[in-house]
C-alpha positions as CSV (number, residue, x, y, z in Angstrom):
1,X,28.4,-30.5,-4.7
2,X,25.3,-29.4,-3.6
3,X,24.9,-31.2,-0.3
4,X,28.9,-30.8,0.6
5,X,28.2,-26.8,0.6
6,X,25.1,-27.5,2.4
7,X,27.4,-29.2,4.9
8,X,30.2,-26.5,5.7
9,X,27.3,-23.9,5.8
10,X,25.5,-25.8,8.6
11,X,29.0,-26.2,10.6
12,X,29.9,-22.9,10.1
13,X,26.1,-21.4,11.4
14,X,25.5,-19.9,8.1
15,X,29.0,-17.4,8.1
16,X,28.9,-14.9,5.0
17,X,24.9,-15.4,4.4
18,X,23.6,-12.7,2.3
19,X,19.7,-12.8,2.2
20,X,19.9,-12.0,-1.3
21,X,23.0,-14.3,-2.2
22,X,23.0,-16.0,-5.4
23,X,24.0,-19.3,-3.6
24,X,21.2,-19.3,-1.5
25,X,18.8,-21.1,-4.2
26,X,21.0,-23.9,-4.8
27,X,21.2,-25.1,-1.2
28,X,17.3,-23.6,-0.4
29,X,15.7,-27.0,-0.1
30,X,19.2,-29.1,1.6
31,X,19.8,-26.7,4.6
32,X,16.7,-28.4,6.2
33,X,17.7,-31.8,6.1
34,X,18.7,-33.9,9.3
35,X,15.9,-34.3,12.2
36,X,13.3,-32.2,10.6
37,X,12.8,-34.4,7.3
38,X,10.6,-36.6,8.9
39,X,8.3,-33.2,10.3
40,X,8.6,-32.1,6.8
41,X,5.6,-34.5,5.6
42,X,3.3,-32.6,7.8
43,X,1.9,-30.4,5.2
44,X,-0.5,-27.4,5.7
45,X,-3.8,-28.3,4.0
46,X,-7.5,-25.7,3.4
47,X,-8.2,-26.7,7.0
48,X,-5.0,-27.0,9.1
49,X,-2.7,-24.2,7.1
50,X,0.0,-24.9,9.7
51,X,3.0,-27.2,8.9
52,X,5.0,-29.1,11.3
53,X,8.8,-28.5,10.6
54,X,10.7,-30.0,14.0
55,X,9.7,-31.4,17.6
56,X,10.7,-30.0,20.9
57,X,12.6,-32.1,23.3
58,X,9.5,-33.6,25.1
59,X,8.4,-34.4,21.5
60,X,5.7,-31.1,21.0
61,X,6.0,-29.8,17.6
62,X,6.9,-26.5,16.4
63,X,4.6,-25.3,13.6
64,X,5.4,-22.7,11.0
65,X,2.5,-20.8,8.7
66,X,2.6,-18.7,5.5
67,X,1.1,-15.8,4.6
68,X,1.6,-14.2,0.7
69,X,4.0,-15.2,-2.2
70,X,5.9,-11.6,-2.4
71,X,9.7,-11.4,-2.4
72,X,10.1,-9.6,0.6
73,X,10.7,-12.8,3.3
74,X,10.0,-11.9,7.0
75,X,9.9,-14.2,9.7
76,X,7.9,-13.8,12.9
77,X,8.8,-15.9,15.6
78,X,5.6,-16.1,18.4
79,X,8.5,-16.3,21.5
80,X,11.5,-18.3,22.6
81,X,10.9,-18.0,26.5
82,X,8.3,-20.3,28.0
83,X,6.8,-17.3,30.7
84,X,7.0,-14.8,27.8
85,X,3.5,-15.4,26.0
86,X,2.2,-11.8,25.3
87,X,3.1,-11.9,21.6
88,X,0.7,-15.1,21.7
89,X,-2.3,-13.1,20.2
90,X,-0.4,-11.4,17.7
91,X,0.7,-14.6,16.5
92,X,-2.9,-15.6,16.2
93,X,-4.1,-12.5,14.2
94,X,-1.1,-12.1,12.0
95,X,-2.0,-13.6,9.5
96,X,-6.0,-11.9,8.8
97,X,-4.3,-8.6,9.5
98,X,-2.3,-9.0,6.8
99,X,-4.6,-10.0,4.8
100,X,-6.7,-7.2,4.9
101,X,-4.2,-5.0,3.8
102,X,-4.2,-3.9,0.1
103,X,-1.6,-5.5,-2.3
104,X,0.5,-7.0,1.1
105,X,0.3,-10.8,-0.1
106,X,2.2,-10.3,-3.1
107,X,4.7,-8.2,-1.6
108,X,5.4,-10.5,1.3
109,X,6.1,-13.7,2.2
110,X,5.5,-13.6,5.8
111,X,6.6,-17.4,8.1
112,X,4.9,-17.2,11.5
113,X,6.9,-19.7,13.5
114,X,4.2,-20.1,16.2
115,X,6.3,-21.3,19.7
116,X,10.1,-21.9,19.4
117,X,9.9,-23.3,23.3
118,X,6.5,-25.2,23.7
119,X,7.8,-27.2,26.3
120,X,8.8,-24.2,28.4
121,X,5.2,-23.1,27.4
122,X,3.6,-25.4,29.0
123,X,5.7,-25.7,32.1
124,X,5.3,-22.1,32.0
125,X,9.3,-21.2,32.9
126,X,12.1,-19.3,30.6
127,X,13.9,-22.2,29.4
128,X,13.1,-25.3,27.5
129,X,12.4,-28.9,29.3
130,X,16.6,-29.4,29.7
131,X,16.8,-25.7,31.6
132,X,18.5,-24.2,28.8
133,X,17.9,-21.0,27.7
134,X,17.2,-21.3,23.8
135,X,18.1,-17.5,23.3
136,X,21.5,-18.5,24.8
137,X,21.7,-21.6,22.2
138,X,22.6,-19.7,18.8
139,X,26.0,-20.0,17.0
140,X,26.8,-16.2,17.6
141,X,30.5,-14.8,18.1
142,X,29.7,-14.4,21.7
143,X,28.4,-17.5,22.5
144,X,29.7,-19.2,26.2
145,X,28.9,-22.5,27.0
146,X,27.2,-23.3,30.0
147,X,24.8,-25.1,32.3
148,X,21.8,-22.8,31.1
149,X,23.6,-22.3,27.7
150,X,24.0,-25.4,26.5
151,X,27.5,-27.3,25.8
152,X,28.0,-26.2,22.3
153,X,25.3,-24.3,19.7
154,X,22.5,-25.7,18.3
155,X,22.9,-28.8,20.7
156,X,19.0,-28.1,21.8
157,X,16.5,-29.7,19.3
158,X,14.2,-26.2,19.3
159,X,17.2,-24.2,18.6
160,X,18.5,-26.3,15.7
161,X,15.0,-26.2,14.1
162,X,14.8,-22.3,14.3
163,X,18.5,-22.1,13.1
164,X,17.4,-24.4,9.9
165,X,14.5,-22.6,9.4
166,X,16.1,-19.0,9.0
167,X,18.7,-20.7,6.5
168,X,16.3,-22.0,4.5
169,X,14.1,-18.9,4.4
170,X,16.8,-16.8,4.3
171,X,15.0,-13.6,5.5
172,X,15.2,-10.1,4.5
173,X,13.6,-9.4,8.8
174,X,12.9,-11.3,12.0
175,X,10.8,-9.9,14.6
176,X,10.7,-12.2,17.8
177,X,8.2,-11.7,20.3
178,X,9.3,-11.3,24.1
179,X,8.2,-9.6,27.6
180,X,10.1,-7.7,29.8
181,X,9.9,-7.1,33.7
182,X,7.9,-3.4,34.7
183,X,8.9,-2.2,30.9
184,X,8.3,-2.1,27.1
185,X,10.4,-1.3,23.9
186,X,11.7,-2.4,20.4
187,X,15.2,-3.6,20.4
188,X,17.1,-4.8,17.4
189,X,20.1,-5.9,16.0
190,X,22.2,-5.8,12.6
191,X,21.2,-3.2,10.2
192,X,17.8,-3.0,11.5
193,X,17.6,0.9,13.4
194,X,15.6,2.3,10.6
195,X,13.2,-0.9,11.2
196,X,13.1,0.2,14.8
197,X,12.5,3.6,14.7
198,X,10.0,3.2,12.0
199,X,8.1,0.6,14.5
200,X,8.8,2.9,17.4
201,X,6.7,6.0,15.4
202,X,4.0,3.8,15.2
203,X,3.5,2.7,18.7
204,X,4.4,3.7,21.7
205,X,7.4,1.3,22.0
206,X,10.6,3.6,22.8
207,X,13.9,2.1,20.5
208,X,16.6,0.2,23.0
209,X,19.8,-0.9,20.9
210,X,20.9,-4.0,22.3
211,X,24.2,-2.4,23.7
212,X,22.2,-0.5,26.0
213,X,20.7,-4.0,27.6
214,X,22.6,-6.4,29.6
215,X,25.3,-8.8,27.5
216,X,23.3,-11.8,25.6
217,X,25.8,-14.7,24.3
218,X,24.5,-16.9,22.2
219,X,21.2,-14.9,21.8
220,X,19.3,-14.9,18.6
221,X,19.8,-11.4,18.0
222,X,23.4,-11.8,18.3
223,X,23.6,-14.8,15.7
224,X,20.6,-13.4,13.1
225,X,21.7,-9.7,13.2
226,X,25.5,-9.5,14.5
227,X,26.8,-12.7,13.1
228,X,24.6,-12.9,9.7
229,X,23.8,-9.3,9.2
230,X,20.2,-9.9,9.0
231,X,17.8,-7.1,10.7
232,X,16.3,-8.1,14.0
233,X,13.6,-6.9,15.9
234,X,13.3,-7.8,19.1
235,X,9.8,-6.9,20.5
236,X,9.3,-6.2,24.3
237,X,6.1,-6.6,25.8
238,X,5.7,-5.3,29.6
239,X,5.7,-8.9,31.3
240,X,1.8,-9.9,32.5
241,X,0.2,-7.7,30.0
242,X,-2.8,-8.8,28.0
243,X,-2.3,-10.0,24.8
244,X,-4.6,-8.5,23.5
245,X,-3.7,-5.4,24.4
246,X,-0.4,-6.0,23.2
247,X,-1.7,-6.8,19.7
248,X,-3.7,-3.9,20.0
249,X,-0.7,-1.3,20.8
250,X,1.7,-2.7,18.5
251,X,-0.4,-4.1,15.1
252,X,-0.1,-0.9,12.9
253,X,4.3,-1.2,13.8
254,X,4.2,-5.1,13.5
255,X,2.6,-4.3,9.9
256,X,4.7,-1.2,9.3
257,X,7.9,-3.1,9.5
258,X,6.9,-6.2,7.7
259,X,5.8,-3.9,4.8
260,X,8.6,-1.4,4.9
261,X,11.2,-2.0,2.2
């Protein structure tokens, strides 16, 4: 019974997920079956605390790490673009930051998924090692196949991995880290504006709602916050800054918003 709801959730991309629904807990440990089982033996240890949970399609893995045992379950996603790496450092210092921060380990359960698109990484372009566009890739309503799209959802092995992982998680906010040409903003999706403006008053990040940006089928924000009602932030570094300094700018919001209720 188990495995067959499993089954019609993954078809359906997750339709009707709650992040609190009761269901969830029965199918926690099945949604990640399939091509990741194998990744799934990769786990984090005292000196490596990063677990591999899926391979890109030139075979580089995607690595995901933990932070606290609260209830409140936030996913940060590193980036999805290969030419989009300013969030890199943030990444990095995630996890100390929140660390030092009193009482924030048992209110949070924070999954750092390192590089969605290492491939594209290391080729330093926008898409993965097909030419697709893996924030085109997600089982949104608005998703439109296509030769930078992809022929159907999830039909990229990066994508599918991401789209198991925030099934299994099932997260209360995702904050995705991106760049933007000659500008710099939150954006978000789903029921996540007080998220937003909250990150907005502490940094200098101006709120964009996604309906004031250029259409985005098949995007992550579409699929986590339109389709699945999940808050998502969708951070906008200016393109070519430093890391650094975008860690710098933005870690009091990052932590804000990962805290905030």
């Amino acid at each position: 019974m188990r495995w067959a709801f499993a089954v019609v959730l993954l078809l359906t991309g997750c339709v009707g997920f709650h992040p609190l629904h009761p269901e969830w807990d029965k199918v926690n440990q099945s949604v990640a079956g399939g091509p990741t089982d194998d990744a799934s033996s990769y786990r984090p240890t005292s000196d490596n605390p990063w677990q591999v949970i899926g391979y890109s399609h030139q075979g580089r893995p995607l690595r995901i790490r933990r932070i606290g045992n609260g209830p409140r379950r936030v996913i940060w996603i590193g980036g999805i673009h290969g030419n989009e790496r300013e969030g890199s450092v943030s990444t990095a210092e995630l996890p100390l930051a929140l660390s030092r921060v009193a009482g924030a380990l048992g209110q949070v359960t924070l999954t750092i998924l390192e590089d969605v698109n290492p491939d594209g990484t290391a080729l330093h372009r926008r898409t993965n090692a097909n030419g697709i566009d893996l924030n085109r890739n997600y089982p949104a309503r608005n998703f439109l196949a296509g030769k930078s799209f992809g022929e159907r959802p999830l039909d990229q092995p990066e994508a599918k991995v991401l789209h198991d992982l925030v099934c299994a998680e099932r997260p209360h906010l995702v904050i995705v880290a991106h760049s933007w040409r000659n500008d710099h903003f939150i954006n978000f999706d789903g029921p996540a504006v007080k998220h937003a403006e909250l990150f907005s008053e502490r940094s200098n990040y101006r709120v964009k709602p996604s309906d004031r940006i250029a259409p985005t089928p098949g995007s992550l924000g579409s699929w986590i916050g339109r389709k699945l009602g999940i808050p998502i932030l969708t951070l906008e570094h200016q393109r070519g800054s430093d890391p650094l300094k975008c860690w710098l700018d933005t870690r009091r919001a990052i932590l804000s918003v990962i805290l905030s209720a």
